[in-house]
C-alpha positions as CSV (number, residue, x, y, z in Angstrom):
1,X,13.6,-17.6,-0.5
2,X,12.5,-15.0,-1.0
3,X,13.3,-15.2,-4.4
4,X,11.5,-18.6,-5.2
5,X,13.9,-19.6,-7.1
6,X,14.9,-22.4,-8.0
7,X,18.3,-24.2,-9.1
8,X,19.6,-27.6,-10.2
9,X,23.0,-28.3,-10.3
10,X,25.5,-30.2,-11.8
11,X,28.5,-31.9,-10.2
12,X,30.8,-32.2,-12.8
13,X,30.7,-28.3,-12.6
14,X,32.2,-27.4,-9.5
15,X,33.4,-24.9,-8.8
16,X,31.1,-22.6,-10.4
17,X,31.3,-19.1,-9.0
18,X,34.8,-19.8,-7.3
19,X,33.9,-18.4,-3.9
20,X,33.9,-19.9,-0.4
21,X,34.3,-23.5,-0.7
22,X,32.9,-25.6,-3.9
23,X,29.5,-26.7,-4.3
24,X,29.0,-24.5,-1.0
25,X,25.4,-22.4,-1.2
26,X,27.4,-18.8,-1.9
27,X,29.3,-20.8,-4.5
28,X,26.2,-22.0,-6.3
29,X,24.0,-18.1,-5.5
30,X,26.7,-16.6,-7.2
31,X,27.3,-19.1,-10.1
32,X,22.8,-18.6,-10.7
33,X,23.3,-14.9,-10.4
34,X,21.6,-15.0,-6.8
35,X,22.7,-12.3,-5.3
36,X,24.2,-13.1,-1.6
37,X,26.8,-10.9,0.3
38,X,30.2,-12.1,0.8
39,X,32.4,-9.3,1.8
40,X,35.3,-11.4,2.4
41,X,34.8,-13.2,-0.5
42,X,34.0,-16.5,0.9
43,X,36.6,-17.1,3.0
44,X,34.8,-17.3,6.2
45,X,36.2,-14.4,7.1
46,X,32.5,-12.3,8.0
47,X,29.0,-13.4,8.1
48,X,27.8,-11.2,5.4
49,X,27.0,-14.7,3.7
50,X,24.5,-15.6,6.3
51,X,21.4,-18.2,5.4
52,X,18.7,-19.5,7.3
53,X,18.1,-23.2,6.5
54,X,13.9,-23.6,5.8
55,X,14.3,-27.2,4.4
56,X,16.9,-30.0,3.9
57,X,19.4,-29.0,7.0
58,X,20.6,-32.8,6.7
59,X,22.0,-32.3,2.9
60,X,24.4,-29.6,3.9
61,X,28.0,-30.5,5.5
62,X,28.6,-30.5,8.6
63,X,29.2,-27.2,10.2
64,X,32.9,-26.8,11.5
65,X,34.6,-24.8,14.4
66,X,35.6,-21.8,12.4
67,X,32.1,-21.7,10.7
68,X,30.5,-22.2,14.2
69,X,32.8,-19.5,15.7
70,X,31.8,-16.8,13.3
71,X,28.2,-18.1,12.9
72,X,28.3,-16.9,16.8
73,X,29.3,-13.5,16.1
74,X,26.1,-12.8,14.4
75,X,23.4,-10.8,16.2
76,X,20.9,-11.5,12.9
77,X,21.4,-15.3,14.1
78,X,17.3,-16.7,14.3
79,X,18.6,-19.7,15.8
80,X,22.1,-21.7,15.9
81,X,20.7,-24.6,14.2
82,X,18.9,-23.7,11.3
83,X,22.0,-20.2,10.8
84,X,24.5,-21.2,8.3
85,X,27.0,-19.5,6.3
86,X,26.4,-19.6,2.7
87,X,30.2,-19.9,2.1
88,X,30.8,-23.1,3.7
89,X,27.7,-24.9,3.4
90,X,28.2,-27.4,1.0
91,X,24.9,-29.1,-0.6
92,X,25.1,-32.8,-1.3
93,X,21.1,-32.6,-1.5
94,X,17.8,-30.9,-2.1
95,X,17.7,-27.6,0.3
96,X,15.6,-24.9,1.1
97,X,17.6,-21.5,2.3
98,X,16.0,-18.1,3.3
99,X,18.8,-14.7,2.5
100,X,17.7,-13.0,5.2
101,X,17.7,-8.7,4.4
């Protein structure tokens, strides 16, 4: 969103755009020619790569300390648990994201 787009990925593919972490949802944006910021090139490093989870929250990975640190940082942050950063969530399901402006 607000694209409406829609992607399906393969597996055996990974990594595709080869940034932030593989099968993350900046690695697959990039690899579908989705345009997403990533100034630091997916290293979490900058929340450029900031999402907002619509749908699916429980197929992405966990979110970790240093994601959870910089995630904080954020003053565009709607709300801590639907804010991710598109460089180290990783999909292992059917999601829904928003790219916020």
């Amino acid at each position: 969103m607000p694209l409406n787009v829609t992607v399906e990925v393969d597996d055996e593919k990974y990594p595709l755009a080869d940034h932030g972490k593989p099968a993350s949802l900046l690695d697959i944006a990039l690899a579908n020619h989705i345009h997403l910021e990533h100034n630091c090139g997916g290293s979490c490093a900058c929340t450029t790569c900031h999402i907002v989870v619509k749908e699916g929250e429980e197929n992405l990975s966990e979110m970790q300390s240093d994601e959870e640190d910089r995630s904080n940082s954020t003053r565009r942050r709607p709300s801590p648990s639907h804010s991710r950063l598109g460089c180290q969530a990783i999909v292992r399901g059917n999601v829904v994201v928003e790219i916020p402006k």
